[in-house]
Structures are given as structure tokens and as C-alpha cells.
N, C-alpha and C positions, 0 to 999 in steps of 0.2 A: 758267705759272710765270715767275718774272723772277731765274734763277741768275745772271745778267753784270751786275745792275743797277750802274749806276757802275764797269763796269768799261771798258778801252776795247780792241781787238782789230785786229791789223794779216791779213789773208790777200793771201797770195802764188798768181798767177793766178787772183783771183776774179773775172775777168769771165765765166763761164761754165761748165759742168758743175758738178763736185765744190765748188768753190773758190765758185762763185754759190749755190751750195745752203749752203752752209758759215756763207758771210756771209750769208744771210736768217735761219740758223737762229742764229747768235749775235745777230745785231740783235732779233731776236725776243723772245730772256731778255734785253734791256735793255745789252745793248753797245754803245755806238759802234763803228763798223767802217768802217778804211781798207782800200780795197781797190784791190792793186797789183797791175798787167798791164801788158804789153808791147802789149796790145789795146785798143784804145781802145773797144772794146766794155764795159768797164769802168764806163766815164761811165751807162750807161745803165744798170748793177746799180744804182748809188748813186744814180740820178733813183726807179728803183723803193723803195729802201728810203727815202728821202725822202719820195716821195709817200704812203709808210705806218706816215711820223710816227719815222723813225728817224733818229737821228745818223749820217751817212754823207760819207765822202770817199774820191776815187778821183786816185791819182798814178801816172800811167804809168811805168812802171819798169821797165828790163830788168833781170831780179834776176840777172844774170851781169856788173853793171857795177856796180863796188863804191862808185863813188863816186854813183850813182843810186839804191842802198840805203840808204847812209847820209843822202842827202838825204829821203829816203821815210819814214825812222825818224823825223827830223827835221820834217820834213812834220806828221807825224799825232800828235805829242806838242806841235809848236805849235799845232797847229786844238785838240787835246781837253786835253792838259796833262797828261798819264801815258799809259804805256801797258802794262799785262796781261796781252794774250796774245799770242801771236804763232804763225801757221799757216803750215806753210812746205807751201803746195800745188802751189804751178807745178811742171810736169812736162809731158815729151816721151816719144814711144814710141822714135823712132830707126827705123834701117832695118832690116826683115828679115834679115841676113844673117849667117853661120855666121861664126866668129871668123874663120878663115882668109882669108876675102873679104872683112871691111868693112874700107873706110878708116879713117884711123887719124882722120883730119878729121869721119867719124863720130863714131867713138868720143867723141871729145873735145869733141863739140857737144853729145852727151848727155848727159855727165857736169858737163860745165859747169852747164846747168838745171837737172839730176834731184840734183846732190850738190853744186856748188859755189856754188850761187847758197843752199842753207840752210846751209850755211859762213856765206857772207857776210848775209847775213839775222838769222843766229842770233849771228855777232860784233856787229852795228851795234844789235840789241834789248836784248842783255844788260844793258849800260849803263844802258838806260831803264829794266827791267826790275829790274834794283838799286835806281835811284833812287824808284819804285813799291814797296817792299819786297819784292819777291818776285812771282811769277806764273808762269805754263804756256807751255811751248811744245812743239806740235805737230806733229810732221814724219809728212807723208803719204808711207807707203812702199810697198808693195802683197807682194802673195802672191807675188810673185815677187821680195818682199825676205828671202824662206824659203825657199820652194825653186824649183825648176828648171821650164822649160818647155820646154825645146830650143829656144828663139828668142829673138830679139833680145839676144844678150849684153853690150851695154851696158847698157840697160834693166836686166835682172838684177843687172848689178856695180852700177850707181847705188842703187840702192834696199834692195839688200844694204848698202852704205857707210852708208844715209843711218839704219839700221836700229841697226848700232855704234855710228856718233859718238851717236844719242841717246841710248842706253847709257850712252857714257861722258861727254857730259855735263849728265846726271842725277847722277851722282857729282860733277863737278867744281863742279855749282853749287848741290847740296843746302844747303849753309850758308846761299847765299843768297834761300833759299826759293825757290826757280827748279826749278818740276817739267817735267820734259823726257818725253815717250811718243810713240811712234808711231804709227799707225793702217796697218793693214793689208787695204786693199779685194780683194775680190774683182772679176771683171768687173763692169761697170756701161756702161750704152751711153751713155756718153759721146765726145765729138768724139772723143776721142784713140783709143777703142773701136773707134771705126766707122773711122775712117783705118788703123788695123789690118788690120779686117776688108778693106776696099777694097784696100788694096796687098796681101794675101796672095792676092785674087781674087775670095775666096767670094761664095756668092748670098748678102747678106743674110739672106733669111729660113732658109738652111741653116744659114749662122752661129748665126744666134738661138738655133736648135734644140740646135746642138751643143755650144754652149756653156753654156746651160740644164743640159744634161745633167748638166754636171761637177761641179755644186753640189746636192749632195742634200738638199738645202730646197728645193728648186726651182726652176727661173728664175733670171735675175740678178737683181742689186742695184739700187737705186735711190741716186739723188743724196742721197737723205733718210736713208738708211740709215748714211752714213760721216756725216753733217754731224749726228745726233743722238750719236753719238757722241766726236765732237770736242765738240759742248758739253758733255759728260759729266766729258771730259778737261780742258775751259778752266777748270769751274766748281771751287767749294768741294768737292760732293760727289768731289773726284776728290783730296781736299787731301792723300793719304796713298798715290798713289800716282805713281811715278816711275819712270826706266828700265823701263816694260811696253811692252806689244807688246799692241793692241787689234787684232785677226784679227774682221773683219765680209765674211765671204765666205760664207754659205750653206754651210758645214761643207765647203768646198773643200779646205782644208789637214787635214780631218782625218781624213784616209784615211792 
């Protein structure tokens, strides 16, 4: 299928996991895809989607530096000349630790990635996103943007936030055809997964087991699993929906 054809698409940490699946599978339906990372592992998404005949550009970008978002907005509307969708994937876990004990320096490093860097993401597209007539943006928020785990409580509050603002705005830029939804994954063993797992202690393959468990579909999720449904969200077929909450966790949340 070719849903994105001429469209163009910016992803926030697509150098790898979620964010590299994301940008293969909108390159795929015919987008252009800028892909920003703070990882210069990036370069190497955009050589792969190049080499497979796709429009791709990668600008390194700490999306907590507002003036290197707005360079990055900038960036990828001079190389393609519009831009459509915009995925705000970069995200951190944070440290393990109970409210009472993390640093407040924690706190605030996570919330910066996981909720103020699609602030600034989602101010610097709008613009573009105006002058394009209208288009999608996607803020990846996760299962723990619903409910509770008993850990990591930054992580929680981030994605909880980042779950509201696309809420509210989806209202605020309805007129300008500007559909805002979020994506809510379940586990998925990605880096950010497995740096979890490692700092809590666990065996790996206890992990795998345990966490398989909690999803009654069975097993976790795949990188392919959240990035077909972001294209779902970026395309036309999604033209009628805004302020949702897309839940792809193996019926985790629905106990």
C-alpha cells in the first residue's frame, strides 16, 4: 500500500527501537522521513532507508534544546518542502526509584525527554503543519500513560502529561485540521526495555517470562506492532479520528 504517498514525516528518536521501526514503516507507505536523535546512530536508519529507494534525512537533535527543534522543523521542510506528520517518540525510562528517594535532577531529566521535548516538537511543527493545510501528530505514550506500575514515577507522570496535552491539543487545533492521538505500547524489548530489566537486576530470560505473562495475547510486542499503527494514525484512513488513545499492549490494560 502507498498511505503517505507525498506526504513528508518528521520522528523524534528514530535512530532505533520503536522510533527506527516507525520511520521504515512510514517510508514504506511512500513518506519522506526526517529522522531526529540525539544518536548519531540515526545516520545509519536514513543510509538503510536510502539504500531502499526511500526519501530520508537525519539531523541530530537534542529534542530538549528548543532552539535545535526549531532548526530540525526547519531542516526537513527545506530538504522536502512541507511537512505532515510529526511523531514525537524520543523517550527515557529514568531511575527505579520510589518518589521519596529520586532526585529532583532525576525527575527533571525525564520529564524534559518524555514531556517537554513534545511541547517543543509539537510548538516548532504546528507552523509547518498550518502551512501543509493540516496533518497528524503522534505522541508515543505507553501503558503506563493509564495506569500505574509501582515504579519509576517520573516515567508515569511523563506519559500521563504527554497523554492530556494530546487531548487537549486535538481540540485546540481541530480547525486547523491538525489530528493529534497518542499511541499507547505495551512492553516491547526494546533498549529502553532491556536497560529496565538490567538496572532492576533480573535474569533476562526470567524477565521475558514474566513479563510475557502480563499480556494475555501472549508474549510481548514487537517494534512492528506500534509502527503499524502509527501509520494507521499519520494516514487518511485515520482522517476522522483525534484526541484517541491507540492501547497496542496484548490486552494488558484490559483487566
Amino acid at each position: 500500500m502507498s498511505r503517505l504517498t507525498g506526504q513528508v514525516a518528521v520522528v523524534t528518536g528514530g535512530g532505533n527501537g520503536l522510533g527506527e521501526a516507525i520511520a521504515l514503516r512510514l517510508a514504506e507507505e511512500g513518506a519522506a522521513v526526517a529522522v531526529l536523535d540525539i544518536d548519531p546512530r540515526g545516520q545509519t536508519v536514513v543510509e538503510r532507508l536510502e539504500a531502499a529507494g526511500h526519501r530520508a534525512l537525519f539531523v541530530q537533535t537534542d529534542v530538549t534544546d528548543e532552539a535545535q527543534v526549531r532548526g530540525a522543523m526547519e531542516a526537513t521542510v527545506g530538504r522536502f518542502g512541507r511537512l505532515h506528520v510529526l511523531v514525537n517518540n524520543a523517550g527515557i525510562e529514568g531511575a527505579n526509584q520510589p518518589t521519596d528517594q529520586l532526585p529532583l535532577s532525576e525527575w527533571e531529566r525525564v520529564m524534559a525527554v518524555n514531556t517537554t521535548a513534545v511541547f517543543l516538537c509539537t510548538k516548532h511543527a504546528v507552523p509547518h503543519l498550518k502551512r501543509s493545510g493540516g496533518g497528524s501528530v503522534v505522541n508515543i505514550s505507553s501503558i503506563y500513560g493509564i495506569v500505574g506500575g509501582g515504579d519509576i514515577p517520573p516515567y508515569h507522570a511523563a506519559k500521563g502529561a504527554v497523554r492530556t496535552m494530546t487531548k487537549n491539543d486535538a481540540l485546540t487545533y481541530a480547525a486547523d485540521r491538525i489530528r493529534f492521538n497518542s499511541v499507547h505500547p505495551g512492553f516491547i524489548f526494546t533498549s529502553l526495555v532491556n536497560r529496565y530489566v538490567h538496572d532492576a537486576g533480573w535474569d533476562p530470560k526470567a524477565a521475558k517470562t514474566a513479563l510475557d505473562a502480563l499480556h494475555p495475547l501472549g508474549g510481548t510486542g514487537t517494534p512492528d506492532d506500534i509502527a503499524w499503527g502509527v501509520v494507521y494514525l499519520a494516514s487518511d484512513q485515520a482522517r476522522w479520528v483525534t484526541g484517541a488513545e491507540l492501547v497496542i499492549d496484548g490486552g494488558y490494560t484490559a483487566r
